[in-house]
C-alpha positions as CSV (number, residue, x, y, z in Angstrom):
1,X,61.7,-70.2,-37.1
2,X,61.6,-67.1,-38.7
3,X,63.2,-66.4,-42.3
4,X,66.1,-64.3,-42.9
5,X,65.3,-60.9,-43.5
6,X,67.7,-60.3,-46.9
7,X,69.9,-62.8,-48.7
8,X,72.6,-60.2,-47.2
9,X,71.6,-61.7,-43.9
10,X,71.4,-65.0,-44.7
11,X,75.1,-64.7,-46.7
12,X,76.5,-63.3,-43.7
13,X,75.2,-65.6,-41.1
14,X,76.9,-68.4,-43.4
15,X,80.1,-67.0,-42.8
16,X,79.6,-66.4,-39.4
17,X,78.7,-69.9,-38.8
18,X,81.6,-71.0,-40.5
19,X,83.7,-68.7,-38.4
20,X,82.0,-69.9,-35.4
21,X,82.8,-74.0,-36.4
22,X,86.2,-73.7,-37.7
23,X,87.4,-71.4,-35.1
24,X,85.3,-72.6,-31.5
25,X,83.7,-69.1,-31.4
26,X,80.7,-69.9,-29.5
27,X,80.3,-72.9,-26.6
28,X,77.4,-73.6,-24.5
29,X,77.1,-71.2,-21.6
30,X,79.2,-68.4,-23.1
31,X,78.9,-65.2,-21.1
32,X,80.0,-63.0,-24.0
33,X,80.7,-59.8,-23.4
34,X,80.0,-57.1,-26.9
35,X,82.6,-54.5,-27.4
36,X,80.6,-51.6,-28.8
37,X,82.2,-48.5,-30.7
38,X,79.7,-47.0,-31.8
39,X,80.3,-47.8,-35.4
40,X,78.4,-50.1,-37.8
41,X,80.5,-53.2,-37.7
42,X,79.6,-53.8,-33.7
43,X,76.2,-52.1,-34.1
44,X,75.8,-54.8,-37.1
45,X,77.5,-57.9,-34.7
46,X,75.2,-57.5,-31.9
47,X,71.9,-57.5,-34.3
48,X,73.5,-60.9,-36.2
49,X,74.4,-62.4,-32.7
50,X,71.2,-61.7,-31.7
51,X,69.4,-63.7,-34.4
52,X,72.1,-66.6,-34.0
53,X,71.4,-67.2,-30.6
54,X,68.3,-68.7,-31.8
55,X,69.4,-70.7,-34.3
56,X,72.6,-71.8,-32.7
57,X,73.1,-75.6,-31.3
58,X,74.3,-74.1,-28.3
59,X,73.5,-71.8,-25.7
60,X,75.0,-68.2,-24.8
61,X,74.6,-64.7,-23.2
62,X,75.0,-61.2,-24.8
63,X,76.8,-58.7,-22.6
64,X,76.8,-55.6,-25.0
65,X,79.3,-53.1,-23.2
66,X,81.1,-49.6,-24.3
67,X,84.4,-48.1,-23.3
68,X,83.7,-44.0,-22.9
69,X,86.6,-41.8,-23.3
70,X,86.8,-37.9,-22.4
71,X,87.3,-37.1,-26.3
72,X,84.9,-34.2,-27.5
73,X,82.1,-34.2,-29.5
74,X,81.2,-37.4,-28.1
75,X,77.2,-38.7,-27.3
76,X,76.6,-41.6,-25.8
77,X,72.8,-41.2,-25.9
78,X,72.3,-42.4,-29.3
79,X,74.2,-45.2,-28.4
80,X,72.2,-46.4,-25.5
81,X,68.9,-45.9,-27.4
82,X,70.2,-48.1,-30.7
83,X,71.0,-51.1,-28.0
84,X,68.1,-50.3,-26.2
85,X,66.0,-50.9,-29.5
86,X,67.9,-54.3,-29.9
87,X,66.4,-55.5,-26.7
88,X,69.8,-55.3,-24.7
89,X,71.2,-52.3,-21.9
90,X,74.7,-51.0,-22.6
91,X,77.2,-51.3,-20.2
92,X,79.2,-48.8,-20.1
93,X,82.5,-47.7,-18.6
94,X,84.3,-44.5,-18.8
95,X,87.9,-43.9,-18.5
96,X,89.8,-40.2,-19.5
97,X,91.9,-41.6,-22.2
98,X,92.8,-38.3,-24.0
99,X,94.0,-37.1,-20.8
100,X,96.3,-40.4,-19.9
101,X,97.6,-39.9,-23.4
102,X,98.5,-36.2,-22.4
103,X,99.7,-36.7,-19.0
104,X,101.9,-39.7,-20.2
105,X,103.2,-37.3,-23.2
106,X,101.7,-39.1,-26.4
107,X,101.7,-37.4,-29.4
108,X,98.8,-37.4,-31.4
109,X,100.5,-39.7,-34.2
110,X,102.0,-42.4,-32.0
111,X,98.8,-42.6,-29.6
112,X,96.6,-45.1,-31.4
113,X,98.1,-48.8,-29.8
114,X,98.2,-46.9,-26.5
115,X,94.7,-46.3,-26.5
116,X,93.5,-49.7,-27.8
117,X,95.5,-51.0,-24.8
118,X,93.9,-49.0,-22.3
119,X,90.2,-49.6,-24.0
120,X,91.4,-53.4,-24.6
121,X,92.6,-53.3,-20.6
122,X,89.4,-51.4,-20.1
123,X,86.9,-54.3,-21.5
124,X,89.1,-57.2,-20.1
125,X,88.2,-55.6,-16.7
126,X,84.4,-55.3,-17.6
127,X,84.4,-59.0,-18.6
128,X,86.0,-60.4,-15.5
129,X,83.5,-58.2,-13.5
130,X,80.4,-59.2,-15.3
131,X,81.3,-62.8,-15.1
132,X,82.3,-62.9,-19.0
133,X,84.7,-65.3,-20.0
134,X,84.7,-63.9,-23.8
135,X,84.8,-60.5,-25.5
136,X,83.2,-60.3,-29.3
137,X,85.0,-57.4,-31.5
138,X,83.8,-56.3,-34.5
139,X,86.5,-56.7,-36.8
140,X,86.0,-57.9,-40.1
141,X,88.1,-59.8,-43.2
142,X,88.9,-56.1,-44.5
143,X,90.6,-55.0,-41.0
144,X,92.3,-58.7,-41.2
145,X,93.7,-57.9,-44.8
146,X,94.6,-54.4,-44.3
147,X,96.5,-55.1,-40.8
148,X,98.3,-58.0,-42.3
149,X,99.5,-55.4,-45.4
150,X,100.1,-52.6,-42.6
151,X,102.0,-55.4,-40.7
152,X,104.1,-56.5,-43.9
153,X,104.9,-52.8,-45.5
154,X,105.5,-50.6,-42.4
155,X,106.9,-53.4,-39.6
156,X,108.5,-55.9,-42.1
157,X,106.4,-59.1,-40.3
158,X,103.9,-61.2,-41.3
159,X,101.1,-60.6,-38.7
160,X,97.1,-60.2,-39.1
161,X,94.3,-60.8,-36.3
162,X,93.8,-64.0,-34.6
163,X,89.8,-65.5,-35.0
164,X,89.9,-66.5,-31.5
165,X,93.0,-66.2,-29.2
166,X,93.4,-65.7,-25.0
167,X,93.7,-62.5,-23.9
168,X,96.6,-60.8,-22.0
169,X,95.1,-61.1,-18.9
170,X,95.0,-65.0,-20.0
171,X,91.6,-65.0,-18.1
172,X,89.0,-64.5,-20.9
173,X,89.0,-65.1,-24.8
174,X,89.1,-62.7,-27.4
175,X,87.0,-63.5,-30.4
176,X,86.3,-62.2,-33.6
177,X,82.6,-63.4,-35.4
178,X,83.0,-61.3,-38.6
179,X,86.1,-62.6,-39.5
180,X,85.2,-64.1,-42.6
181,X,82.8,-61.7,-43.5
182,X,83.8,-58.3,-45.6
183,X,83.2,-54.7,-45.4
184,X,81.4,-54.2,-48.5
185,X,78.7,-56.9,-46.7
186,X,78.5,-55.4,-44.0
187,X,77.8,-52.3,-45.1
188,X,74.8,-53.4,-47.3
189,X,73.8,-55.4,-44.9
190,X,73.9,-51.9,-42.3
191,X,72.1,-49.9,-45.2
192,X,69.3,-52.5,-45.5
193,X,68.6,-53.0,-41.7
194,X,69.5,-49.1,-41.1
195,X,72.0,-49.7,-38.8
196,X,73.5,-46.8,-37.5
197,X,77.1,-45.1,-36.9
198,X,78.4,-42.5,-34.8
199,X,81.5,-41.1,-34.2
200,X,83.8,-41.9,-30.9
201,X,85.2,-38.8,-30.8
202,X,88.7,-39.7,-31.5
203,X,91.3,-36.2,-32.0
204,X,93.2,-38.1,-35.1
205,X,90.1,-40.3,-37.0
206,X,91.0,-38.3,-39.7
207,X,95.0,-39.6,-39.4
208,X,94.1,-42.8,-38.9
209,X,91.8,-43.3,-41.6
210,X,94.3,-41.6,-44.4
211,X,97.2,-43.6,-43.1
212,X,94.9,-47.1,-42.9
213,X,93.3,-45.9,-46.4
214,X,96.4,-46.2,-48.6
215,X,96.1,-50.1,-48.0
216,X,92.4,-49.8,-48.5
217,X,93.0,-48.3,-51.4
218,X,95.7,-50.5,-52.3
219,X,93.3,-53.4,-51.8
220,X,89.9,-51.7,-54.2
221,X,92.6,-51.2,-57.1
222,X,94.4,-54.7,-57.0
223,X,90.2,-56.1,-56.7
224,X,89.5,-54.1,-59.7
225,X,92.8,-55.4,-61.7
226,X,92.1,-58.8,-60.5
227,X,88.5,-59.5,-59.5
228,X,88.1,-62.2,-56.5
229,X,91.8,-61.0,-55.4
230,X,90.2,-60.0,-51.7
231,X,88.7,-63.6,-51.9
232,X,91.8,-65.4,-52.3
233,X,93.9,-63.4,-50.2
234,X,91.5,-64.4,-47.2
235,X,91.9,-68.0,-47.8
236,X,95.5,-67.7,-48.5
237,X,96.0,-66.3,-44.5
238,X,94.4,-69.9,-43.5
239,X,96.7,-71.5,-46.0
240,X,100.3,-71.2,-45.0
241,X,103.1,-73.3,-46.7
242,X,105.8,-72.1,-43.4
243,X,108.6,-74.5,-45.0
244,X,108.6,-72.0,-48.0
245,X,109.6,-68.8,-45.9
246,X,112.9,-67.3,-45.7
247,X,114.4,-68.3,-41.5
């Protein structure tokens, strides 16, 4: 069997592996259906889900497929020839989501857990049609950290992202592979393999990303102040003393 191709690699397919045992990511004859975005964490889950279908004990399918919104300055060509170069064809599915927001009078600012709801809806209809009974997301421990913060600073609850949970539809399983695994990885790991990234096109990325950034921030400083802080904090969400918290 052939070597990993970085320690990077090898590093993050531990954690996936992990992921994959503790939380019953992967069973034999998955159909799993690959939620691309376009950006380097999916782009870098499909390549690492490739190589673990040969190595893992049991046996699955890779489904990688795209939700297309209306949302200028948007290629999907690029797209399509990156998964084409992995050895898999993207299935994509294109639903006018700037105009829903418009029509059902979203302002820019509130519009961003309407649209994952119609692109969530969106891929939980792809999987059920493809014969899927699991969608893979690309989120990683950084998007598990930050949410939880997010969750605790701006909605006063104590919520982060579930490894592995049934979907709304309660008809297929959302999972998460790069759970465990950090940004900071997975961006040296993209560098290395020259994984690509390209924009969705989305009207307020440059919202989102100031309003998401003060936690990343928040998170970079405390790591400087207290090195292994990220570390400990992940474990931490795994480690809950409930009988301690106020009721």
């Amino acid at each position: 069997m052939k070597k990993y191709s970085s320690k990077i690699e090898k590093k993050i397919i531990k954690k996936i592996g992990i992921a994959i045992e503790r939380y019953n990511l992967f069973e034999d004859g998955d159909r799993i259906l690959v939620g691309i975005s376009g950006g380097k964490d999916s782009f870098a889950m499909l390549k690492l889900m490739k190589i673990l279908q040969k190595r893992a004990p049991v046996k699955y399918e890779i489904i990688p497929a795209m939700v297309i919104g209306d949302f200028k300055g948007f290629s999907l060509k690029p797209i399509f020839e990156y998964v084409g170069k992995e050895g898999f064809f993207l299935i994509s599915y294109f639903m006018p989501i700037e105009k829903i927001l418009r029509e059902k009078g979203k302002r820019l600012r509130t519009i961003c857990s309407f649209c994952s709801r119609l692109r969530r809806g969106a891929l939980y209809q792809m999987a059920m049609s493809l014969g899927c009974n699991k969608i893979a997301l690309g989120h990683h421990a950084d998007d598990l950290m930050e949410t939880f913060f997010l969750n605790m600073f701006y909605n006063a609850t104590l919520r982060a992202m579930s490894p592995n949970y049934l979907a709304e539809n309660e008809k297929v399983k959302v999972i998460r592979p790069l759970i465990l695994v950090f940004e900071d990885e997975i961006k040296e790991y993209a560098r290395r393999e020259n994984i690509p990234s390209f924009p969705f096109g989305c009207p307020i990325e440059e919202i989102k990303e100031r309003e998401r950034g003060k936690t990343k921030i928040f998170l970079k400083e405390l790591e400087k102040k207290i090195p292994g802080v990220k570390e400990n904090i992940l474990k931490s969400l795994s480690n809950i003393k409930e009988e301690t918290f106020l009721k």
